[in-house]
N, C-alpha and C positions, 0 to 999 in steps of 0.2 A: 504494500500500500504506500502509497506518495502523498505529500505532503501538498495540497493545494491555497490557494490563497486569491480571492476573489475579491474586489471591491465593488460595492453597487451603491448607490449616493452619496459615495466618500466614507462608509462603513464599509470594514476593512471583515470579510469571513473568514474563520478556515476551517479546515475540515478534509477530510481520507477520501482521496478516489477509491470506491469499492463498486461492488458489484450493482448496491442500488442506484445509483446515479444512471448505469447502465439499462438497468431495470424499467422504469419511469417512461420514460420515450415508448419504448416496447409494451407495457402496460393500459396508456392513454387511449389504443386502438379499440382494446376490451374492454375497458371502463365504459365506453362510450357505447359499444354494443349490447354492454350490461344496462346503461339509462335507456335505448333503444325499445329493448324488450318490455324494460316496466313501464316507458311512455302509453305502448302499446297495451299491453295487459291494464292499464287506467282506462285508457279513453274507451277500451272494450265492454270494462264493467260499467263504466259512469255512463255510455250510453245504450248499452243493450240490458243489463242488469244482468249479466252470467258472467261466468266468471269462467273463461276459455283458458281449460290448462293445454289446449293443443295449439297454443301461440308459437311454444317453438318450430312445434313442426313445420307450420308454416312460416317463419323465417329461416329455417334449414331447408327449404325446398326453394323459398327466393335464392339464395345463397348458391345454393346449387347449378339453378337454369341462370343466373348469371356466371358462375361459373364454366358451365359445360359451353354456354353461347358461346363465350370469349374464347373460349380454345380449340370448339371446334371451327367456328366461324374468323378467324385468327384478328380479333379485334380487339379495341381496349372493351376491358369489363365494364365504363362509364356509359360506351356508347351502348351495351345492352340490356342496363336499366329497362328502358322500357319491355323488352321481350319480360323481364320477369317481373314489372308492377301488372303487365297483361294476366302474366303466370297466375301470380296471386290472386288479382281482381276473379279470376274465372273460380280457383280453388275455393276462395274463402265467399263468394257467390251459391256453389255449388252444395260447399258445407250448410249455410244459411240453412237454405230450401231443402234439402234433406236430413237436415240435423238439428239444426237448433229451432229453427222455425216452430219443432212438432212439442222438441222439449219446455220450450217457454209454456206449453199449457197444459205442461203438467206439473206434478207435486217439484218442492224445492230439490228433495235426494236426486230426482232424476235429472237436474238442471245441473247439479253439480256433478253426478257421476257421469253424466253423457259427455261431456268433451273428453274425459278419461280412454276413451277408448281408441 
């Protein structure tokens, strides 16, 4: 470990180059994927009232079709956004009308146990 020494407003730091400093940068990407997911798991409950545990799967499947786009079709992963907000819109469309749709009118257990599946 080395000995570093930074000044930021004319306050003099110091402190160990180690591994978290490294860390941090690398971390940022997942933090932000982690408020991502609870963004989504909020607005899901506050506006439908269920409480959708199959939100990852449906971000694991975005992930994917821009994934797969981008490397089969040999493009940046940006420009195929859209191919997977389509992906999604069609999937979590699909899920609606034959899943939740039916569960919303019935008992509470089966609202909460139906996206488990």
């Amino acid at each position: 470990m080395e000995l570093f020494r930074i000044s930021i407003f004319g306050f003099r730091i110091f402190g160990f180059d180690d591994d978290c400093s490294r860390c941090t940068p690398s971390g940022n990407p997942d933090g932000l994927l982690f408020a991502l997911v609870a963004l989504g798991l909020t607005i899901i409950f506050g506006m439908m009232d269920i409480v959708n545990f199959a939100h990852g799967e449906f971000l694991m499947i975005g992930m994917y079709t821009t994934y797969w786009t981008s490397l089969l079709l040999h493009m940046d992963p940006l420009i195929t956004l859209p191919a997977s907000a389509i992906v999604g819109m069609l999937l979590g469309l699909a899920s609606y009308y034959w899943l939740v749709k039916y569960l919303l009118r019935g008992p509470m257990i089966a609202q909460l146990s139906g996206p488990l599946d």
